[in-house]
C-alpha positions as CSV (number, residue, x, y, z in Angstrom):
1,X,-7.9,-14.0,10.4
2,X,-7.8,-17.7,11.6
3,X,-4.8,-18.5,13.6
4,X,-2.5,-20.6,11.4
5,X,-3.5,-19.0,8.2
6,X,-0.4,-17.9,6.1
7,X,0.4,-14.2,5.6
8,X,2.6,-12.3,3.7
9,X,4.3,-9.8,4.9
10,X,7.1,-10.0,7.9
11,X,7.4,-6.9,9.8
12,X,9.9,-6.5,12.4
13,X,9.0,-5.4,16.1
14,X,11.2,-2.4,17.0
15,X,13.1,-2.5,20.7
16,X,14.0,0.2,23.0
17,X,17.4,-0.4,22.4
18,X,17.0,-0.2,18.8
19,X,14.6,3.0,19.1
20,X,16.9,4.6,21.1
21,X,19.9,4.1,18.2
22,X,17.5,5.5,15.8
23,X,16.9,8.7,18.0
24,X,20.6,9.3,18.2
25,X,20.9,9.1,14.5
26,X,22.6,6.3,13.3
27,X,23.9,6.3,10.0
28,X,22.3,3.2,9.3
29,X,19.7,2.5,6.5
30,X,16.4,2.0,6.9
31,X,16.9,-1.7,5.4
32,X,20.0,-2.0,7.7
33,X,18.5,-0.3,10.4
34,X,14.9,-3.2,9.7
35,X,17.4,-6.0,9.0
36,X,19.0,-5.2,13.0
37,X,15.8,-5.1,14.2
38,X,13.9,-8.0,12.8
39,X,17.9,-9.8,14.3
40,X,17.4,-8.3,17.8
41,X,13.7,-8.8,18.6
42,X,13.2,-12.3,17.6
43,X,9.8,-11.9,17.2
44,X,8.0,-11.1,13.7
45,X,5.0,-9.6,12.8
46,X,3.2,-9.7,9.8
47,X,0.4,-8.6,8.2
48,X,-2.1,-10.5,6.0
49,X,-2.8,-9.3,2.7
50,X,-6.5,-8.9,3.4
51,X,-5.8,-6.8,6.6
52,X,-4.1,-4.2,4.0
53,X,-7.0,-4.7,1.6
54,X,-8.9,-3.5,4.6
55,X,-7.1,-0.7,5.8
56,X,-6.6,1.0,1.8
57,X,-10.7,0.9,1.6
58,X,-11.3,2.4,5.3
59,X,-8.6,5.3,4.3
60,X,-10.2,5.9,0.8
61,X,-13.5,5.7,1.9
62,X,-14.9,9.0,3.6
63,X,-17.8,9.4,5.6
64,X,-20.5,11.2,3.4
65,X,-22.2,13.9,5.5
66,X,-25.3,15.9,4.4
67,X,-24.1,19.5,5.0
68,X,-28.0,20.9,5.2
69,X,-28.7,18.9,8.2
70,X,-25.5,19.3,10.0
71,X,-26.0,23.3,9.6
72,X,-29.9,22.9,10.9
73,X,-28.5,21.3,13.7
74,X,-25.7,23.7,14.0
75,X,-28.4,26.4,14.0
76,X,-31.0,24.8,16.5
77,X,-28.2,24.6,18.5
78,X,-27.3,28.3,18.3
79,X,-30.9,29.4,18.6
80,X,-31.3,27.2,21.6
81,X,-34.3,25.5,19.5
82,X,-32.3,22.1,19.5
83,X,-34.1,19.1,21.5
84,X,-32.2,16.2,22.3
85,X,-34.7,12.8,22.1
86,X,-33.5,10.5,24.9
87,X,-35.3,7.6,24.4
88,X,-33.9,7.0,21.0
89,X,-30.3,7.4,22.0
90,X,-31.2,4.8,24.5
91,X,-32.2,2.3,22.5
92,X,-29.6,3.0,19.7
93,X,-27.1,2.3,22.2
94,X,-29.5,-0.6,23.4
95,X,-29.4,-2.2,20.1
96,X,-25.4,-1.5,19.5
97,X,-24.5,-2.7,22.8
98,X,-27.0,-6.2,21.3
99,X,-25.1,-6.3,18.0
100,X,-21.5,-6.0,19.5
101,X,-22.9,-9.1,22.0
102,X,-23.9,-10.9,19.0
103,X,-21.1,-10.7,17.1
104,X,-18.7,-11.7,20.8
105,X,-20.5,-15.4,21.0
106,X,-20.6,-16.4,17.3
């Protein structure tokens, strides 16, 4: 999100003394209880519409996992048959450790 770019959503940023009203069980509503809030912070938060986009399709999308290979691994590691390759872990984390720079300078 660039900085300046609208969004749509206010959300008010709770305070200790308001957090501490709501433990003690105010009989407040929950719009009341937002309204005196978003009135005794002063600061607003909100969220874009594509950050929500984004969160919805990272909650309904689940890894897939192939259950042979995770139970030939589970059983190599039982049978102590399991050998871990070193080298390749290396230069995964090599080449993630490249991507994340990548990404940092653009």
């Amino acid at each position: 999100m660039k900085i300046g770019q609208s969004t749509d959503i206010p959300i008010p940023a709770a305070t200790p003394a308001s957090q501490a009203s709501a433990k003690a069980g105010a009989a407040n509503s929950p719009a009341a209880h937002a309204a005196q809030n978003a009135k005794s912070a002063g600061v607003a938060v909100t969220v874009s519409t594509t950050a929500r986009n984004l969160e919805q399709v990272a909650r309904g999308d689940s890894a897939e996992v192939d259950v042979d290979k995770v139970n030939a691994v589970r059983s190599a590691i039982e049978q102590g048959t399991y050998v871990v390759n070193a080298e390749a872990i290396a230069d995964k984390l090599l080449s993630n450790a490249q991507e994340m720079l990548d990404r940092s300078s653009r």
